[in-house]
N, C-alpha and C positions, 0 to 999 in steps of 0.2 A: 387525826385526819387532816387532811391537806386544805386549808383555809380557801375560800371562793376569793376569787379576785376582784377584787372593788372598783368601780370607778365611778366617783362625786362629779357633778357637773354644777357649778357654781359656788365661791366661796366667798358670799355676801356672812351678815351678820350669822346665821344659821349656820349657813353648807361648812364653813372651817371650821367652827366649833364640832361639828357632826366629823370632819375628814380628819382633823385631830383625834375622835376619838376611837374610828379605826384604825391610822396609824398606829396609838398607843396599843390597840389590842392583839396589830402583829399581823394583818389584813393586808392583802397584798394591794396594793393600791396607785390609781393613778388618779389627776387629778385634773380639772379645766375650770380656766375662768375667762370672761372676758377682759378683764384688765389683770394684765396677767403680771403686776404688783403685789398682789393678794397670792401668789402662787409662791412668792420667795422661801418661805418659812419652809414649807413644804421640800421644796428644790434641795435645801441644808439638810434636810432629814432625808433625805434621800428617796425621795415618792417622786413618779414619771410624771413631771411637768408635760401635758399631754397640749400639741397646738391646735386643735381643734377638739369637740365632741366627739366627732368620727374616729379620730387618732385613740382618743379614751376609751370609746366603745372598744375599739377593737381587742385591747388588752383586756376585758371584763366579762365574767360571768354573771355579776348584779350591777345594773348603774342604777342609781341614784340621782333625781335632779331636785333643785333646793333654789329655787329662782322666784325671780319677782313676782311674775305675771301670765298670762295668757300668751301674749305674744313674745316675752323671753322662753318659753316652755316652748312653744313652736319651733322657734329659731334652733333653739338646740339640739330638740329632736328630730326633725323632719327638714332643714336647710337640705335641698337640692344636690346640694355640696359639702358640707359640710356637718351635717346632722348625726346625731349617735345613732339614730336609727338604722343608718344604710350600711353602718357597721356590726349591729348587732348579730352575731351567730344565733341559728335556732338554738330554741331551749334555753337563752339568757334572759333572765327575770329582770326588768323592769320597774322602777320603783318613783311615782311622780309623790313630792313630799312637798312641792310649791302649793300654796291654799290658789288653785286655779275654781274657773266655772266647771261647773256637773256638763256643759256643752264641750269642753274642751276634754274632761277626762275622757268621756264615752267618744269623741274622734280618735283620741292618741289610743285609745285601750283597742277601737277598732285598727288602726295602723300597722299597731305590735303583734294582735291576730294574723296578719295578713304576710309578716315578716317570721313567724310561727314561734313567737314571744309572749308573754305574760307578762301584764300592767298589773300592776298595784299602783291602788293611789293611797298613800299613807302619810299625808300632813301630821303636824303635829302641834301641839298647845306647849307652853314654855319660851322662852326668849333666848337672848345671847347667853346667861350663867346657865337656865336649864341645858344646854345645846353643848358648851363647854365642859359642862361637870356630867352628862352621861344621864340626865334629867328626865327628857322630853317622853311623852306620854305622846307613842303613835296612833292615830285612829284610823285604821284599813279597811278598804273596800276591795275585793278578789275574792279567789280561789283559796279554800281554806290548804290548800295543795302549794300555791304560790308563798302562801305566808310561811307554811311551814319550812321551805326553801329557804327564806331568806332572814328567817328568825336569828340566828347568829349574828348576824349584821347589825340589826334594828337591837337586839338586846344592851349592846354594847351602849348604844348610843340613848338608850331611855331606859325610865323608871315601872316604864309598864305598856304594852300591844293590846290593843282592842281590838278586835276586831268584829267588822260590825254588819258583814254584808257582801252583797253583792257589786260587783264594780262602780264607783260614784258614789257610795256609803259612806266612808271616809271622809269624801272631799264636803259630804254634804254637811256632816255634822260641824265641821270644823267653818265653813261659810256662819249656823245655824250659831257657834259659840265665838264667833268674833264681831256677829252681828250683834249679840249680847255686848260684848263688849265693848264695842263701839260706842251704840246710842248712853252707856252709860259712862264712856267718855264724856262723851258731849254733855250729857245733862249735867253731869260733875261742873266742868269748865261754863255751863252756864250761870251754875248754881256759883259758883264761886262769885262768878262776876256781877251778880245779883247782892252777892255775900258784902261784895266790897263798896260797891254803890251804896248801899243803906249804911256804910259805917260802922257795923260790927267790926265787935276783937276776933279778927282772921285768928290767930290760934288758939283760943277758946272757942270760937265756934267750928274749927277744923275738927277738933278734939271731940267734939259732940257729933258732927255728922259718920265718922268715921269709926268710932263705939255705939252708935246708936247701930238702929236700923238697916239704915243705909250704907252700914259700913262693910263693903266688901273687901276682901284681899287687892281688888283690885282699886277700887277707891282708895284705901291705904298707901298703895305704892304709888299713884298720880298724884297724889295729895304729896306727900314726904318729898319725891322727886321737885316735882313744883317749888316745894318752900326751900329745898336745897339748892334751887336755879340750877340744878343738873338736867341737860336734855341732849345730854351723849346720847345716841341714839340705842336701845335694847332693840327696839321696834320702833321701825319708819314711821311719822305718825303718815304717810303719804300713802302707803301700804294700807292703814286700817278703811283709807278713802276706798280705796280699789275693792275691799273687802267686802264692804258695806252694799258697794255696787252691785259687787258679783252676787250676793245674798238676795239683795230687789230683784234682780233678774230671775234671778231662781224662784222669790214666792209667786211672780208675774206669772211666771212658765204655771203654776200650782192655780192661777187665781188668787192669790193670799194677794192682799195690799199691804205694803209693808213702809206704813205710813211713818215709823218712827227711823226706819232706817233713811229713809227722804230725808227727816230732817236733819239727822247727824251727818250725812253725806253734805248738804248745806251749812254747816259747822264747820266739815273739816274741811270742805273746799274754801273757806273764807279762809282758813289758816296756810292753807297751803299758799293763796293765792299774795298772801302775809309776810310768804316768804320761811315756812315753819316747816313743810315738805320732808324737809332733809333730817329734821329733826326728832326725837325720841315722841312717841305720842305721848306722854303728858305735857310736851309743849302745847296740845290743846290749848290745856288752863291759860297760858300768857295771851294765847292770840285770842280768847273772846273777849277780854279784859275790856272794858270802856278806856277809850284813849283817855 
């Protein structure tokens, strides 16, 4: 059968690792970024360097968008001008994979209705190697009708689809597991500097908190990355800020107080403001460091 035509809207840390691996699986594809530097690799292989989202949309049965934020997701979809939206054909499946708010999925999801399109929001957990090597674990919110559509796609590119619900499901669990991860950045990066003030042996006591207990998968890799002074970026630590936020806002909408996300959102805005931003989040760990 005749492969759907793909079009990726953003090729940050995620989206190329993701457009690489429909490339490889022979998906017709085009592709958009805003610094369209990020597009070369692409352009060589022979995939439609598209100048705008609109230009992409209009080549594509599924798009895909893999962006920062709330308002890069707007931009891309819904620009006046320039939006993938206003190029979408009925019956083109939709697919938001940016960790956005649960207020912003349910706007675009109603926008796509009104263009007689279907939203999926289908973020993912995993980083730059999961994203690359065909990894990523989707968590979807839709029509169990939409997913089935576009399961070729998504399979290529993960190790497994959940699907979890009805529209905003996805986005929500995926707020609910980075919000996890966050605060236990930060307590990590406290803890460390807590660690280093009293004088303990930093790798004997890394060694303990990391086989103990407290030792998560993800504590592991902030910890190692840290002692390796590597903070190539996998994941923005800037990103996990935005995350953290969009997570408070969401228990707020619930009632829930989401007192520990406060404080890691106070963490990482100290780091950002550090100058760490741009950096891999276990750069955490340096920026609580006592000068």
């Amino acid at each position: 059968m005749t492969k759907p035509r793909v079009a990726i809207l953003g090729l940050g840390i995620m989206g190329s690792g993701m457009a690489g691996r429909a490339l490889t699986a022979g998906f017709p594809l085009a592709v958009y970024n805003r610094n369209p530097e990020k597009t070369a690799p692409f352009a060589k292989a022979g995939v439609y360097v598209a100048r705008t989202p609109r230009d992409a949309a209009a080549r594509a049965d599924i798009i895909i968008s893999m962006l920062a934020d709330d308002n890069a997701s707007r931009a891309v979809w819904l620009d006046k001008e320039t939006g993938a939206l206003g190029a979408a054909a009925s019956g083109t499946w939709l697919i938001e994979s940016s960790t956005a708010s649960i207020k912003w999925i349910h706007e675009l999801a109603a926008a796509a209705k009104q263009k007689e399109c279907e939203l999926l929001d289908a973020p993912v957990t995993g980083s730059m190697p999961q994203a690359a090597a065909g990894e990523l674990l989707f968590l979807v919110g839709g029509s169990s009708e939409a997913l089935a559509a576009v399961r070729p796609i998504l399979a290529v590119m993960s190790r497994d689809i959940v699907h979890l619900g009805p529209t905003g499901s996805g986005a929500t669990l995926k707020l609910i597991n980075n919000f996890l991860c966050g605060v236990q950045a930060a307590s990590l990066a406290e803890a460390m500097a807590l660690l280093n003030a009293s004088g303990l042996d930093r790798e004997k006591s890394v060694a303990i908190l990391t086989t103990g207990a407290p030792g998560s998968p993800l504590l592991k890799l902030l910890t190692t990355r840290a002692a390796a002074n590597d903070f190539t970026p996998n994941f923005l630590l800037r990103l996990m800020a935005k995350d953290l936020s969009y997570a408070r806002e969401e228990g707020q909408r619930h009632n829930i107080a989401m007192n520990t996300a406060t404080a890691a959102i106070i963490d990482f805005e100290k780091a950002i403001n550090a100058g760490y931003g741009e950096k891999d989040l276990s750069a955490i760990i340096p920026a609580l460091q006592k000068p």
